[in-house]
C-alpha positions as CSV (number, residue, x, y, z in Angstrom):
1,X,2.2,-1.9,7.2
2,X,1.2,1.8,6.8
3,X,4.9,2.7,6.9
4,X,5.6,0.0,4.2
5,X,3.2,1.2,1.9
6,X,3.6,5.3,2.1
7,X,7.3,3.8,1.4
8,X,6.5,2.2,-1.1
9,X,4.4,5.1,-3.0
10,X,7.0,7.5,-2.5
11,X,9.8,5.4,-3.3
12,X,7.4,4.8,-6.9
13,X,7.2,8.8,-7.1
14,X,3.3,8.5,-6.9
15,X,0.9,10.2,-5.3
16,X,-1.6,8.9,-3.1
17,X,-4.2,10.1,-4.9
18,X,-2.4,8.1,-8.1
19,X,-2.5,4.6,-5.8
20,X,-5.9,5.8,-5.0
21,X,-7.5,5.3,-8.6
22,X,-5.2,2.2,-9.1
23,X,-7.2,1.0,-5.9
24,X,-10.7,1.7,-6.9
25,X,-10.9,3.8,-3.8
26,X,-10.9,7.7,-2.6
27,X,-7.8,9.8,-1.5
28,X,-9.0,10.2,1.9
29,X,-9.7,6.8,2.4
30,X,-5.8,5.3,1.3
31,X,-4.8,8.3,3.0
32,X,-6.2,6.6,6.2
33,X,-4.6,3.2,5.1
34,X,-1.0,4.9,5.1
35,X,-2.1,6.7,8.9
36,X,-3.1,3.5,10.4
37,X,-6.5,4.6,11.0
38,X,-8.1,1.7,8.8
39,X,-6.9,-1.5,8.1
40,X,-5.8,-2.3,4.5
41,X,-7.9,-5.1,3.2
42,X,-6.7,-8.3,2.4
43,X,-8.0,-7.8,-1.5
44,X,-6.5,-4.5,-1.7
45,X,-3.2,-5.5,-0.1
46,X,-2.8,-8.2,-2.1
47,X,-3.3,-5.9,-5.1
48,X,-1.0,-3.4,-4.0
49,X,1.9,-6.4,-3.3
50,X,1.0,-7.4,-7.1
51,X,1.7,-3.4,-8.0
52,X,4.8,-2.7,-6.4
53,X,6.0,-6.1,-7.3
54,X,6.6,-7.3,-3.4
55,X,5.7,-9.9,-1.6
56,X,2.7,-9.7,0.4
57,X,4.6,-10.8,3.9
58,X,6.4,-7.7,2.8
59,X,3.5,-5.2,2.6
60,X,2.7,-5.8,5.9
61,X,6.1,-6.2,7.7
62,X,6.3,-10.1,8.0
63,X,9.8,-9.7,6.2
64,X,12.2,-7.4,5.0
65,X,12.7,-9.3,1.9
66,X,10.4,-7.4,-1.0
67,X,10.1,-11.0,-3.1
């Protein structure tokens, strides 16, 4: 998943500290999201999937298809 959604903010020319505020959380913390270091949770997944417009089995890697 942490591929998937550094993909998906660069692909969106944001920066993480853009997704950050969208999130309601700090830049060090979604900058552990992306790493892999903490796990994504479900709220805030589904919120990103809802941002980027992608299906949530997308987000985190259940399926290659984005919707």
């Amino acid at each position: 998943m942490n591929l998937r959604i550094r993909d998906l903010r660069e692909d969106a020319d944001l920066t993480q500290t853009q997704v950050a505020e969208i999130l309601l959380c700090d830049q060090s913390l979604y900058s552990k999201y992306e790493r892999g270091e903490r796990d994504l949770p479900l709220e805030l997944a589904v919120k990103l999937a809802d941002f980027y417009q992608v299906s949530l089995d997308y987000l985190i890697g259940r399926s290659d298809k984005k919707s």
